[in-house]
Biopython code that builds the backbone (N, CA, C, O; Angstrom):
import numpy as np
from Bio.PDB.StructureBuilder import StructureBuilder

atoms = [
    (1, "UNK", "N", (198.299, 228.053, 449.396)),
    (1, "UNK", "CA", (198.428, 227.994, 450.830)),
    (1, "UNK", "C", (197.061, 227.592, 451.414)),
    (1, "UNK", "O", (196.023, 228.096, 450.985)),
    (2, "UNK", "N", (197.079, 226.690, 452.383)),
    (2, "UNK", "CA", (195.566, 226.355, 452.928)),
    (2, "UNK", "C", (195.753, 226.578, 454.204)),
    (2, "UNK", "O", (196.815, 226.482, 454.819)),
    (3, "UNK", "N", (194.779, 226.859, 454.580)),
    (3, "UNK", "CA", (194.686, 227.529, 455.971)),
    (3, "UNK", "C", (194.259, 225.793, 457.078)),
    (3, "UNK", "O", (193.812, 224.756, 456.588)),
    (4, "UNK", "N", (194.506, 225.967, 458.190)),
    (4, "UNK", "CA", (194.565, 224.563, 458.726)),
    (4, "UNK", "C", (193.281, 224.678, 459.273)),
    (4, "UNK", "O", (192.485, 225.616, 459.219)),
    (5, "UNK", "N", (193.178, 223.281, 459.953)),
    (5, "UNK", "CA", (191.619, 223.182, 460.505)),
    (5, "UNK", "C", (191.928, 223.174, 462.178)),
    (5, "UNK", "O", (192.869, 222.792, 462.874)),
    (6, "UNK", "N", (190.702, 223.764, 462.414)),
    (6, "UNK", "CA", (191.101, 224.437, 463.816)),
    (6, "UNK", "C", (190.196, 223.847, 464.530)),
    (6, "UNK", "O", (189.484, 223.099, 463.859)),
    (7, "UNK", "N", (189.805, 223.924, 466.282)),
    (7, "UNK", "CA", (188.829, 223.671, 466.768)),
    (7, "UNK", "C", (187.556, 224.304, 466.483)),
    (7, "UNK", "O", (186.488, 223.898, 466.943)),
    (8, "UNK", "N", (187.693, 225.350, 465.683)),
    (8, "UNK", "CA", (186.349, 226.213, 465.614)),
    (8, "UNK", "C", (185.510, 225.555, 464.424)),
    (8, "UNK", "O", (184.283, 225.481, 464.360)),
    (9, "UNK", "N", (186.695, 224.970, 463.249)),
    (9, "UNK", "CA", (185.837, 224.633, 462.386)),
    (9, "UNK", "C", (185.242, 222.909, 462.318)),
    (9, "UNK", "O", (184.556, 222.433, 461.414)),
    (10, "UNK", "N", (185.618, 222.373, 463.248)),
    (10, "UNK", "CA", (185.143, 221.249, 463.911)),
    (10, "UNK", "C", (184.308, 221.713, 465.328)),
    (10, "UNK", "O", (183.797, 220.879, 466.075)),
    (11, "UNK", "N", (184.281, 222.455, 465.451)),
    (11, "UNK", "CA", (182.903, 223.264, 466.270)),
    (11, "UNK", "C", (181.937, 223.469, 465.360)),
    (11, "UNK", "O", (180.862, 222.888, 465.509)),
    (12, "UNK", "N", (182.130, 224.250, 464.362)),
    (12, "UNK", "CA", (181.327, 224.619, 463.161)),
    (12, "UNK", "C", (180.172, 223.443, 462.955)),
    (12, "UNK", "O", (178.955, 223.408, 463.132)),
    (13, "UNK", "N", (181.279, 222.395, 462.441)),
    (13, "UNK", "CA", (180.760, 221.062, 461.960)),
    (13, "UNK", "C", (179.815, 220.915, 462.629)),
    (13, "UNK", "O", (178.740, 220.990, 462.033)),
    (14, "UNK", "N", (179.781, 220.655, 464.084)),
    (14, "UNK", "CA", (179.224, 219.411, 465.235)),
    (14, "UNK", "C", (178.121, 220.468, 465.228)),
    (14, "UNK", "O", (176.954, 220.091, 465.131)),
    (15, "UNK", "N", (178.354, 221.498, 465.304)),
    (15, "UNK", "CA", (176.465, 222.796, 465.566)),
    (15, "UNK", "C", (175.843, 222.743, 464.586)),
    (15, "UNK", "O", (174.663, 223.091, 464.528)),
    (16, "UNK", "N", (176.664, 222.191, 463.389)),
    (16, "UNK", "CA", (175.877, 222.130, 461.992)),
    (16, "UNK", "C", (175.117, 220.950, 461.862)),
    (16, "UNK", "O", (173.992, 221.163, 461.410)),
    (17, "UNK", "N", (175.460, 219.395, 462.196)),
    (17, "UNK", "CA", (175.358, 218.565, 462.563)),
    (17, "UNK", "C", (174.140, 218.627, 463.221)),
    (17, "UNK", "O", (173.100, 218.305, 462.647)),
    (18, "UNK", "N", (174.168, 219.029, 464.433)),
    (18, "UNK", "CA", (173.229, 218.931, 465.281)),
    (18, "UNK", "C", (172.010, 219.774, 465.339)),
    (18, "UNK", "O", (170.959, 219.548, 465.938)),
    (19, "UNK", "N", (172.323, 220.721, 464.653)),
    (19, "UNK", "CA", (171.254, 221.294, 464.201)),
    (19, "UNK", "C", (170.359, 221.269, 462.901)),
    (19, "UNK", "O", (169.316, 221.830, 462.565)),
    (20, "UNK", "N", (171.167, 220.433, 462.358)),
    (20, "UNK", "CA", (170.288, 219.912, 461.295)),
    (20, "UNK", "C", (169.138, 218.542, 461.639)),
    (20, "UNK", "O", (168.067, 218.288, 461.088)),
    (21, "UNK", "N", (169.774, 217.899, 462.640)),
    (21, "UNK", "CA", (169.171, 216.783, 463.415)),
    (21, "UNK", "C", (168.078, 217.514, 463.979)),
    (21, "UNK", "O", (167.010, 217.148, 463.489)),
    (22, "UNK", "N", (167.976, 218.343, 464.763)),
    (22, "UNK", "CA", (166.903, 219.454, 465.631)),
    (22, "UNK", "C", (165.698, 219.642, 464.449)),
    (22, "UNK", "O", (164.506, 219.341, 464.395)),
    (23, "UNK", "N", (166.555, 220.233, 463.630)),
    (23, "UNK", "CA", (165.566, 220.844, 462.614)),
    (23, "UNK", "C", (164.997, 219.931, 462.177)),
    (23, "UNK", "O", (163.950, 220.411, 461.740)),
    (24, "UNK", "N", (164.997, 218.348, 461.907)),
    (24, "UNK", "CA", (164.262, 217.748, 460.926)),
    (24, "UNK", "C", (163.652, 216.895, 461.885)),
    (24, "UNK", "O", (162.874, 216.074, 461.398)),
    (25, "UNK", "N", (163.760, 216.876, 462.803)),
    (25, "UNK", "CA", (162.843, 216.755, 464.709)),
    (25, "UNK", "C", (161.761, 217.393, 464.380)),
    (25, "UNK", "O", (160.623, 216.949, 464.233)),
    (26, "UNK", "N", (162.105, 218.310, 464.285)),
    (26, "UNK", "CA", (160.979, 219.465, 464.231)),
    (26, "UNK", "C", (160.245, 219.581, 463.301)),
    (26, "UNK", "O", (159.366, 220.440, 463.372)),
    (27, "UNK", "N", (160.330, 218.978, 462.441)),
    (27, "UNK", "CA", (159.772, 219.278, 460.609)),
    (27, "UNK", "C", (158.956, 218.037, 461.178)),
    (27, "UNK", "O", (157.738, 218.128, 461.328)),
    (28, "UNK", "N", (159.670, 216.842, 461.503)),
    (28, "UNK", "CA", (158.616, 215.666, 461.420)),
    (28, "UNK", "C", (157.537, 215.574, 462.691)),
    (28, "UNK", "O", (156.517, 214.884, 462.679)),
    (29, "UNK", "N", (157.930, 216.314, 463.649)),
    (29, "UNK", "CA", (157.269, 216.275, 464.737)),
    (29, "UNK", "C", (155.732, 217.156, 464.841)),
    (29, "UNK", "O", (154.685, 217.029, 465.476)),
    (30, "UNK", "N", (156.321, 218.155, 463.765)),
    (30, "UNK", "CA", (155.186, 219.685, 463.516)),
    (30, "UNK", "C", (154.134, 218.648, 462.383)),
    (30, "UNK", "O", (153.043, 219.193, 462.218)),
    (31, "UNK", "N", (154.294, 217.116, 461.501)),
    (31, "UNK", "CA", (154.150, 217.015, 460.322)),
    (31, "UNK", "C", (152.747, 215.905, 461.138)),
    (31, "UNK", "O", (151.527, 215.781, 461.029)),
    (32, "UNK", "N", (154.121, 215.159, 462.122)),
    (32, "UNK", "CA", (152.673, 213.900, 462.881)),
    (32, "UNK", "C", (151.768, 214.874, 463.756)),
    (32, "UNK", "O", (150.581, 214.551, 463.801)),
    (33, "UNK", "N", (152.108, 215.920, 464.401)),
    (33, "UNK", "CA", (151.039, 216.621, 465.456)),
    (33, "UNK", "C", (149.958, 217.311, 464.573)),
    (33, "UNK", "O", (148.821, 217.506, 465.003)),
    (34, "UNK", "N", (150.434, 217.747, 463.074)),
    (34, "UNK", "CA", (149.210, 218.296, 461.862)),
    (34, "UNK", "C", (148.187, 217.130, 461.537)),
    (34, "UNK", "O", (146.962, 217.041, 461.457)),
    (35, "UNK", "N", (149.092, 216.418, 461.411)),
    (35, "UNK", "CA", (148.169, 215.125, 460.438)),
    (35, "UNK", "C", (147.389, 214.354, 461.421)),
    (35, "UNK", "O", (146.528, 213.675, 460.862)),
    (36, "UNK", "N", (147.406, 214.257, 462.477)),
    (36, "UNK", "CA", (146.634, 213.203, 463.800)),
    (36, "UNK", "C", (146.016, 214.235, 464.912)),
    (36, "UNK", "O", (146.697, 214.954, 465.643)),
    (37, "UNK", "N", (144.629, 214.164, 464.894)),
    (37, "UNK", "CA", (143.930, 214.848, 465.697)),
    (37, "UNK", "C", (143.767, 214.411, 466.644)),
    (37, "UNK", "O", (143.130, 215.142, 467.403)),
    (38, "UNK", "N", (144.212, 212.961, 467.254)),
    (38, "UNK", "CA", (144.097, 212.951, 468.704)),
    (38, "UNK", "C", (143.431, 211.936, 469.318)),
    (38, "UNK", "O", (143.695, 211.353, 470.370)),
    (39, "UNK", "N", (142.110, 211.721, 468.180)),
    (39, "UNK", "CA", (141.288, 211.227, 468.706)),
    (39, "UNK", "C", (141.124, 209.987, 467.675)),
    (39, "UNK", "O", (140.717, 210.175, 466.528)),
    (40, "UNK", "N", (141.473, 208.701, 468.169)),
    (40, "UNK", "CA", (141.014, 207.215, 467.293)),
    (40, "UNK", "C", (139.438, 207.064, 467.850)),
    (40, "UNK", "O", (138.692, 207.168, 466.876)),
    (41, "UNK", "N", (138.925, 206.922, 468.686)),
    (41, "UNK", "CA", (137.554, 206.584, 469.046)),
    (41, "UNK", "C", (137.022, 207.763, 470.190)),
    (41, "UNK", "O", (137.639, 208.045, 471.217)),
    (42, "UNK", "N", (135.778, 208.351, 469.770)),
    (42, "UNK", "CA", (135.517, 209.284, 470.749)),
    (42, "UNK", "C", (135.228, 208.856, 472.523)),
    (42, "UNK", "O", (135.504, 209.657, 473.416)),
    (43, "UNK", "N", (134.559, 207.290, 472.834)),
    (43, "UNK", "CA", (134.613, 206.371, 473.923)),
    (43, "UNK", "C", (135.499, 205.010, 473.919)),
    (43, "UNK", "O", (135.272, 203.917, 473.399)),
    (44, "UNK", "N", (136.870, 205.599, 474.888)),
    (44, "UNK", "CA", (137.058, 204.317, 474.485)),
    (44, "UNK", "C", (136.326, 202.793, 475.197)),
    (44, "UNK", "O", (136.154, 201.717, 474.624)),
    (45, "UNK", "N", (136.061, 203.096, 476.337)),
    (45, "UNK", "CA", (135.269, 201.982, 476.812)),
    (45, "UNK", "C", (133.733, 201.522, 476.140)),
    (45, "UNK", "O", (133.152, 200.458, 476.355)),
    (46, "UNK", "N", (133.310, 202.554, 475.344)),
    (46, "UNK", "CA", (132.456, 201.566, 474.192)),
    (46, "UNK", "C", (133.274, 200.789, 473.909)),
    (46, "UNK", "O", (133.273, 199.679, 474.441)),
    (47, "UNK", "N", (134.332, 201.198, 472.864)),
    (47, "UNK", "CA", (135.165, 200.693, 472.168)),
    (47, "UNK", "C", (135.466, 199.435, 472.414)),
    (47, "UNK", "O", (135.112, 198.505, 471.689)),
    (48, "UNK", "N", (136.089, 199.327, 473.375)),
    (48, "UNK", "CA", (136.251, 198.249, 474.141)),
    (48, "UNK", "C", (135.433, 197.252, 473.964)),
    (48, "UNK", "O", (135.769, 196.249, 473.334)),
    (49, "UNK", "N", (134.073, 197.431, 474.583)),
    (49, "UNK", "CA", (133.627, 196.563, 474.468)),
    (49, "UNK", "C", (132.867, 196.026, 473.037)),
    (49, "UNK", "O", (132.394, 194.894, 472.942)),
    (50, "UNK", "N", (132.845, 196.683, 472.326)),
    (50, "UNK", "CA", (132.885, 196.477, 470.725)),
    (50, "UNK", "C", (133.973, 195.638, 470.016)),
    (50, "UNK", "O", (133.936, 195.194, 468.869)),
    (51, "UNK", "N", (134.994, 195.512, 470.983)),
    (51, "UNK", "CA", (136.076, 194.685, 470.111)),
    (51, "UNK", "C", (136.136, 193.664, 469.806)),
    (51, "UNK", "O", (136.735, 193.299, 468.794)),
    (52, "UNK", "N", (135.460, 192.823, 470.690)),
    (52, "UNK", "CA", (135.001, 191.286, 469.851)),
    (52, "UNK", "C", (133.795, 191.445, 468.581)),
    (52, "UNK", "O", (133.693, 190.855, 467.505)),
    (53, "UNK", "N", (133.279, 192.098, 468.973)),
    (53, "UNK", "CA", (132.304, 192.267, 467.584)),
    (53, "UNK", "C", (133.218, 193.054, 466.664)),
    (53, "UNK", "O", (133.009, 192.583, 465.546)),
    (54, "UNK", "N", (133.795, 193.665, 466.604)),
    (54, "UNK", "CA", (134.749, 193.667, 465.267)),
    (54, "UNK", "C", (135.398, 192.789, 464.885)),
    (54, "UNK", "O", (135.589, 192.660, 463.676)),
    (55, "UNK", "N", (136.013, 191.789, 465.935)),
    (55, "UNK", "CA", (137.050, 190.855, 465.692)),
    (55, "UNK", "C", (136.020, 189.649, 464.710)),
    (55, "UNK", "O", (136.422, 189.117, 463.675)),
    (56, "UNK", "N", (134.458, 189.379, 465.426)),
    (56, "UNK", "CA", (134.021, 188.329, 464.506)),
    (56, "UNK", "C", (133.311, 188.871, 462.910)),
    (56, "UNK", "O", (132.935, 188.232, 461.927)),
    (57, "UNK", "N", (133.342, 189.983, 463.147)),
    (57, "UNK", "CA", (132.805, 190.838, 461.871)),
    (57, "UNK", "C", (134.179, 191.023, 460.657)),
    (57, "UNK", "O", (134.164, 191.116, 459.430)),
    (58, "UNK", "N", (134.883, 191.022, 461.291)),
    (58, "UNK", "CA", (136.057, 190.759, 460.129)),
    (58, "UNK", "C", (136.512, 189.598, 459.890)),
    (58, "UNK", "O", (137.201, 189.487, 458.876)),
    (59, "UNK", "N", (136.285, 188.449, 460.691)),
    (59, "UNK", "CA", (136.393, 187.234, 460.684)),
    (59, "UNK", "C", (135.051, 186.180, 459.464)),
    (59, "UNK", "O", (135.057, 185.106, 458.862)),
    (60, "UNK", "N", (134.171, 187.244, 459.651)),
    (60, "UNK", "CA", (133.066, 186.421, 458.908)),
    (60, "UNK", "C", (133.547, 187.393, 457.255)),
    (60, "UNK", "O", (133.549, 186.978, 456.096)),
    (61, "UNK", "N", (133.874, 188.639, 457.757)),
    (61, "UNK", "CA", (134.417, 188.715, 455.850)),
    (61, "UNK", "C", (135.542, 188.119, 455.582)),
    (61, "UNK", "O", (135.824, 188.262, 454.393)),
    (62, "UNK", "N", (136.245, 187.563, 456.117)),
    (62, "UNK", "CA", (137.528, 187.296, 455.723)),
    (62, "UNK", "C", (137.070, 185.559, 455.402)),
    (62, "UNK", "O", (137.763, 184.790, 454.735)),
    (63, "UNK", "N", (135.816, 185.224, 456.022)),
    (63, "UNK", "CA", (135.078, 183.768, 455.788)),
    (63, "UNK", "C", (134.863, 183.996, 453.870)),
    (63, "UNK", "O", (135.245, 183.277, 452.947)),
    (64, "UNK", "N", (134.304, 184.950, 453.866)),
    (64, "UNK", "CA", (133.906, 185.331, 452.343)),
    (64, "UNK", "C", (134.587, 185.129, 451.303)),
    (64, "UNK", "O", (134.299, 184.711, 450.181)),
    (65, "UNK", "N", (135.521, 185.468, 451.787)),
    (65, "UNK", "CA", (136.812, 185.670, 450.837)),
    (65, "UNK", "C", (136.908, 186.105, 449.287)),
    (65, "UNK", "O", (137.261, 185.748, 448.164)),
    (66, "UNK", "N", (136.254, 187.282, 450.158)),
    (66, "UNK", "CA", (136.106, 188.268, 448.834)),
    (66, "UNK", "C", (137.326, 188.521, 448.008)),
    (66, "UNK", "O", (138.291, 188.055, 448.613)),
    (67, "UNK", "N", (137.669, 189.045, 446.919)),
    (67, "UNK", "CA", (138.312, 189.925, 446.167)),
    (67, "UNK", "C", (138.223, 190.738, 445.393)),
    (67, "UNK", "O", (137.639, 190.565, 444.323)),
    (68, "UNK", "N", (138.742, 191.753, 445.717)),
    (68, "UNK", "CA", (138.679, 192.966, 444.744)),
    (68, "UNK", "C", (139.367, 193.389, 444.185)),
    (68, "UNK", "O", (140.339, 193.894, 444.747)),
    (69, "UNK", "N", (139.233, 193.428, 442.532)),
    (69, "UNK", "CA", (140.423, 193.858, 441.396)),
    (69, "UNK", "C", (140.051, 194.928, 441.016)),
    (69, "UNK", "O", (138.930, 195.062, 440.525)),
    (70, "UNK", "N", (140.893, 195.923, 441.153)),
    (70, "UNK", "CA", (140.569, 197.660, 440.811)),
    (70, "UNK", "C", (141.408, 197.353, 438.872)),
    (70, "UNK", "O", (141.474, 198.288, 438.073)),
]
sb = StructureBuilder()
sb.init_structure("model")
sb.init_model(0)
sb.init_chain("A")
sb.init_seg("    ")
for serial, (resi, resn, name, xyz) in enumerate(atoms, 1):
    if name == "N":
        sb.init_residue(resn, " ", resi, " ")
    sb.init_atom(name, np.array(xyz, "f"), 0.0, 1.0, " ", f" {name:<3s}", serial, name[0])
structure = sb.get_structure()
């Protein structure tokens, strides 16, 4: 004899469902707010204005064309 399926156990489902979605929200959300402190550059308007000098400083190594075999 099997017992039938009711609204409760398709209630069941959908809270199970959705709370498994919540929970792994939360796992990944607790995982990026651990791992990233916040801070990419302590000024960003140095920064700023540093960005062409990075742009030709990677431009003149990439002139090099180095390689490196580990």
């Amino acid at each position: 004899m099997t017992r039938p399926f009711t609204g409760w156990h398709m209630t069941g489902i959908v809270v199970a469902m959705f709370g498994l979605v919540i929970a792994v929200n939360v796992l990944m959300a607790s995982y990026a707010i651990g791992t990233f402190g916040g801070t990419v550059v302590d000024n960003s308007y140095v920064a700023s204005q540093r960005f062409n000098d990075w742009l030709a400083e990677a431009r003149a190594q990439r002139a090099l064309k180095w390689n490196v075999d580990a």
